[in-house]
N, C-alpha and C positions, 0 to 999 in steps of 0.2 A: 423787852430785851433790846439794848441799843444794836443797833447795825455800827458796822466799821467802816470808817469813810474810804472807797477805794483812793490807792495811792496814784501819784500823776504816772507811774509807769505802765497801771494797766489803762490808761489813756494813751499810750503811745504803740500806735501801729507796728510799732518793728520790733523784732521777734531778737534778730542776731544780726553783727555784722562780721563780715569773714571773707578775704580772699578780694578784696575791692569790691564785694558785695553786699547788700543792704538785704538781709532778708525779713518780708513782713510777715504777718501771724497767720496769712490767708497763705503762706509758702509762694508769693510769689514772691519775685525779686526785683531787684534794681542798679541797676548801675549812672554815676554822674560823671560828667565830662564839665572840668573847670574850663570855661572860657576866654580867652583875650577879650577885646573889646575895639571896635569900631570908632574915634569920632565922625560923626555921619552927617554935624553941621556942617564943619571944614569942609568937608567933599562939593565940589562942583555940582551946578544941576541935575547934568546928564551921566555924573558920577552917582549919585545919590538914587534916578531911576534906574541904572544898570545893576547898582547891588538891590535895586526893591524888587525887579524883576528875578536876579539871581536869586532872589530867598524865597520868594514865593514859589521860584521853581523845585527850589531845595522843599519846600515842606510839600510839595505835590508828589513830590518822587519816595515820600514816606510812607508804607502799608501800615504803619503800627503807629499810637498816640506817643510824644514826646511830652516834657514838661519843661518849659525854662523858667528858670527861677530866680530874680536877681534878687541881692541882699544885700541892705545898707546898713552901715553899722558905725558907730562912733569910733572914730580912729583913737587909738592909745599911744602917747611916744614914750611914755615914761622909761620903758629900758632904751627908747632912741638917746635920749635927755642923760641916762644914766651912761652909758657908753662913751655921748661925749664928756662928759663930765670926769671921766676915767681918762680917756684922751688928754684932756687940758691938765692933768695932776704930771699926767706922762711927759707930755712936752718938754724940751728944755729949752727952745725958744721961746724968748720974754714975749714978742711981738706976735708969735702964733698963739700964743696963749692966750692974748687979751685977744685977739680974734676969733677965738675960740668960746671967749666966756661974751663977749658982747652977741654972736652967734647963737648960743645956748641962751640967753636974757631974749634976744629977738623970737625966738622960736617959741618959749614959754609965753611970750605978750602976745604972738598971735594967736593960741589957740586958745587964752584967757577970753582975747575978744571974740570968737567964732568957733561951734564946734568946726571940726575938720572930718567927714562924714566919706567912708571907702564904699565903693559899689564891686564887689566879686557877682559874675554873671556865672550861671552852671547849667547844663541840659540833663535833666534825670532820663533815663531811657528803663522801661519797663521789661519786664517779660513772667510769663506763668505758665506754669504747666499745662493745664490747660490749651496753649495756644502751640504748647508740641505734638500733643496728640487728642486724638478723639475719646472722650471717656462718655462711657456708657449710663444710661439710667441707673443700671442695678449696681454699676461701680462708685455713683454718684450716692445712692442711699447709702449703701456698704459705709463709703467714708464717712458719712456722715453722723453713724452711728456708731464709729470707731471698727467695722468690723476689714480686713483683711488691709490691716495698719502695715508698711514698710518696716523691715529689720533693720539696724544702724546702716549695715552696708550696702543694701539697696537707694536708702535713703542720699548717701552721700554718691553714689554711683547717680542717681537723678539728677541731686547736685551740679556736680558736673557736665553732665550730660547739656543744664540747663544755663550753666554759665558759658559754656561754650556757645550757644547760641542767642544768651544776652551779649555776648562779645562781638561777635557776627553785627547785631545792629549797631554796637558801640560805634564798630569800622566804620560800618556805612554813613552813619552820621559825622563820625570824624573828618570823613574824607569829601561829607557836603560840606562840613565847614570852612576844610580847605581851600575850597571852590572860591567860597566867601572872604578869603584872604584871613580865617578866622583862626588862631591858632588854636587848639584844645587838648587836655590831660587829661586822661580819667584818675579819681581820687583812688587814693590806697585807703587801705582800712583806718590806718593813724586818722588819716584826712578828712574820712567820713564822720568817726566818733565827733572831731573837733567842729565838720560842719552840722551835725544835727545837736550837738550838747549847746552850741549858741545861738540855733532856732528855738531852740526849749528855751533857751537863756537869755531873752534880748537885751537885759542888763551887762552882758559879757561883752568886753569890746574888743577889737581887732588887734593882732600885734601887728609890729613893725615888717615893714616890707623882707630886712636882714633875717627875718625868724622863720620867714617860710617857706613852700619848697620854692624850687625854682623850678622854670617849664626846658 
């Protein structure tokens, strides 16, 4: 009797996302913090040791694991391209217009010769049950054999419970990165779908800077 090939979703870890929260199938959870970014050539010698010291100090002052994650991706300007394109039809200056379309010509030649490649930097920050409270051996079998399973309303009362204290680390990391000169957003749920469907996706390419949120 042939077997059914599993589909790529029961390979993927995450359970649900809801509430700027990422939940995996083990029930813990996650939360991400979109980052600014650094140039860290630019900076001076004794600029570049003071932020390597401030960060080292930033990740000593953490009790729990972080994850930074950077992702590169092939930039898309096609609706940039289309916009202007829309622009130049609008126009009713002759002389903006041809500035407009020799502009739009230059812009398609350069990315003809070179992709054009965006780096978005993010810190996931973890948390699980588990690390709220102490559970027992016999509580540990019990689950594991599905016996004295959570009602809806307990379940989402944990929930909570648990997103308030993934929030708690959110701050505290937020407020190292401030340190850092580092500006940071945690994603909303919109934000999350769109950053793990073009992890899954690495053929998906980036939109235009106009299309996304703003910090």
């Amino acid at each position: 009797m042939p077997t059914t090939a599993p589909s790529v979703q029961d390979k993927i870890d995450i359970e649900d996302i809801k509430d700027g929260v990422v939940i995996l199938k083990d029930k813990s959870i996650r939360a991400v913090l979109m980052c600014a970014s650094i140039n860290f050539a630019l900076k001076s010698i004794e600029e570049q040791d003071a932020l390597t010291f401030a960060f080292q100090g930033f990740l000593n002052s953490l009790d729990f694991p972080i994850q930074i994650l950077v992702v590169s991706r092939k930039f898309d300007i096609t609706e940039y391209i289309n916009g202007l394109e829309q622009k130049q039809k609008e126009q009713e200056n002759e002389l903006l217009r041809i500035l407009t379309s020799e502009y739009i010509d230059f812009i398609k030649g350069l990315t003809e010769l070179t992709n054009i490649i965006s780096e978005s930097f993010y810190i996931v920050v973890p948390f699980a049950e588990i690390e709220a409270k102490d559970v027992g051996v016999v509580q540990k079998i019990g689950s594991a054999f599905g016996i004295g399973k959570k009602s809806t309303a307990e379940e989402k009362k944990t929930f909570e419970e648990l997103k308030t204290q993934l929030w708690q680390r959110l701050s505290f990391v937020s407020a190292g990165l401030e340190g850092l000169s580092i500006k940071s957003v945690p994603l909303n749920s919109e934000e999350l779908i769109e950053l793990y469907y073009k992890l899954y996706n690495p053929e998906a390419k980036e939109r235009p800077p106009s299309l996304m949120r703003s910090n």
